[in-house]
C-alpha positions in Angstrom: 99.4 135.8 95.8 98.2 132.8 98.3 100.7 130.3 99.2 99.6 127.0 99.4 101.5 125.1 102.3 100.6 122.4 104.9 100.3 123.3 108.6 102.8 121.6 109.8 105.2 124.6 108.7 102.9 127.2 109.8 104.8 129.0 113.1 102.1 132.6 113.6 99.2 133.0 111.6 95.9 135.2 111.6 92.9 132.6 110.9 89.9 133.2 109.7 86.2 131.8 110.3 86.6 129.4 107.4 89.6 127.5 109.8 87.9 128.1 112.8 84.6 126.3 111.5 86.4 123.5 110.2 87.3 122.7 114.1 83.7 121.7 114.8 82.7 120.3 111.3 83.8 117.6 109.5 85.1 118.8 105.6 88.1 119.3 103.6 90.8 120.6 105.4 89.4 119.6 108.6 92.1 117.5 109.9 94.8 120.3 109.1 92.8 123.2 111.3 92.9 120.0 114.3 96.3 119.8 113.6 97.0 123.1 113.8 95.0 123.5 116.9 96.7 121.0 118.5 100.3 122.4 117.5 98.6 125.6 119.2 97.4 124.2 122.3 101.3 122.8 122.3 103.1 125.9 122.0 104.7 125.3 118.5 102.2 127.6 117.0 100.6 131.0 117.4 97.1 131.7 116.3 95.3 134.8 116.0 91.8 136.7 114.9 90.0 139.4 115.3 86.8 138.9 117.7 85.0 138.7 114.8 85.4 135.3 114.4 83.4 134.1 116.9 80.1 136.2 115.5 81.2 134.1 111.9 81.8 130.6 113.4 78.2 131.1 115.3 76.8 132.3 112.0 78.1 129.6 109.9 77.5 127.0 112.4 74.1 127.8 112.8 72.7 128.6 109.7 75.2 126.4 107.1 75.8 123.2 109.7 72.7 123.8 111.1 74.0 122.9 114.4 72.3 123.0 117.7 72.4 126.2 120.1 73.5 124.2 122.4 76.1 122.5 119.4 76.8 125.9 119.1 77.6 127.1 122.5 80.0 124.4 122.9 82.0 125.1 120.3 81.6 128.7 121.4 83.4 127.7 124.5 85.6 125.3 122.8 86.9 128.5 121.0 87.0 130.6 123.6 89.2 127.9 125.8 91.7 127.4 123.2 94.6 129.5 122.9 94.0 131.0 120.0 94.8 134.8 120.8 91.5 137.2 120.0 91.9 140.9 119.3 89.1 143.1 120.2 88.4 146.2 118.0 90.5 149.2 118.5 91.8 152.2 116.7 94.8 150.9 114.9 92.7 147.7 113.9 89.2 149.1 113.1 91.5 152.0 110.6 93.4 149.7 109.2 90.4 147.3 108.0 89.0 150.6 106.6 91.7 151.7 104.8 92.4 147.8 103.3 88.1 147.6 103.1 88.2 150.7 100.5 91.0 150.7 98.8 90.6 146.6 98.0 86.6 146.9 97.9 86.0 144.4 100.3 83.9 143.7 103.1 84.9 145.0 106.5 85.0 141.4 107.8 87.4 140.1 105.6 89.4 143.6 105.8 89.4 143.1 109.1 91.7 139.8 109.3 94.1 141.2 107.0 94.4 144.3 108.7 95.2 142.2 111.6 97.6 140.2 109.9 99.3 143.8 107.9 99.7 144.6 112.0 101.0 141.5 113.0 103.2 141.2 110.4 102.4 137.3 110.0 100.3 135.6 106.9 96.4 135.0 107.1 95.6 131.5 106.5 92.0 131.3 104.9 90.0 128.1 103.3 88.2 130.8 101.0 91.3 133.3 100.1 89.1 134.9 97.2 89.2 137.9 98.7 92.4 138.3 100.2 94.3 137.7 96.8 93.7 141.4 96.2 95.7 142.7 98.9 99.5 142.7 97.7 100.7 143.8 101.3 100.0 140.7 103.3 101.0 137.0 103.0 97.8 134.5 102.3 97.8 130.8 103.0 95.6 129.3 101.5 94.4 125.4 102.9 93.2 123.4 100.1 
């Protein structure tokens, strides 16, 4: 079941593309994800994600903001600069999304940051936690 919370309190958390777009486009929610960016860059929080998330955030800005390539590749960088803490793919992650993936029916993407966060052992804070309500073994935050 998603928790719904203000950043403020968040400590660690796995985000997701949904957060990580909101840091280059203006929306709801988009002052929280600054916030918690800047908490980040301050050392009172932890962020995580699978590498995934920079393929989504180039995706979404690109073909939903319609941003420019060069828009793009500076967020790119921006992301890349920031401390958020990104996970290539490895055994324990890649088996883990597969075994959430099919037994939740869900897309390897999205299995993929709650297998990160099952590892961790910290909640996945999502914009769009549709998906992640089905898996009873992981916290979800949801920002509204």
């Amino acid at each position: 079941m998603p928790t719904e919370i203000t950043t403020e309190h968040i400590k660690r958390v796995v985000i997701d593309a949904s957060i990580a777009v909101k840091l280059f486009s203006e929306e709801a929610g988009t002052t929280q994800a600054e916030n918690l960016l800047a908490r980040c860059f301050a050392g009172s929080a932890e962020l995580f994600a699978p590498d995934l998330l920079i393929y989504e955030v180039v995706n979404a800005l690109g073909k939903g903001k319609k941003f420019s390539a060069g828009e793009i590749t500076e967020a790119i960088e921006d992301l890349y600069n920031s401390r958020i803490q990104i996970f290539p793919p490895d055994t324990l992650l890649t088996s883990t999304a597969v075994e959430i993936m099919t037994r939740h029916n869900l897309t390897f993407y999205d299995a993929s940051y709650a297998a990160l966060s099952k590892i961790l052992n910290i909640p996945l804070l999502s914009a769009d936690a549709r998906a992640h309500k089905k898996i009873p073994d992981i916290e979800t935050i949801e920002l509204l």
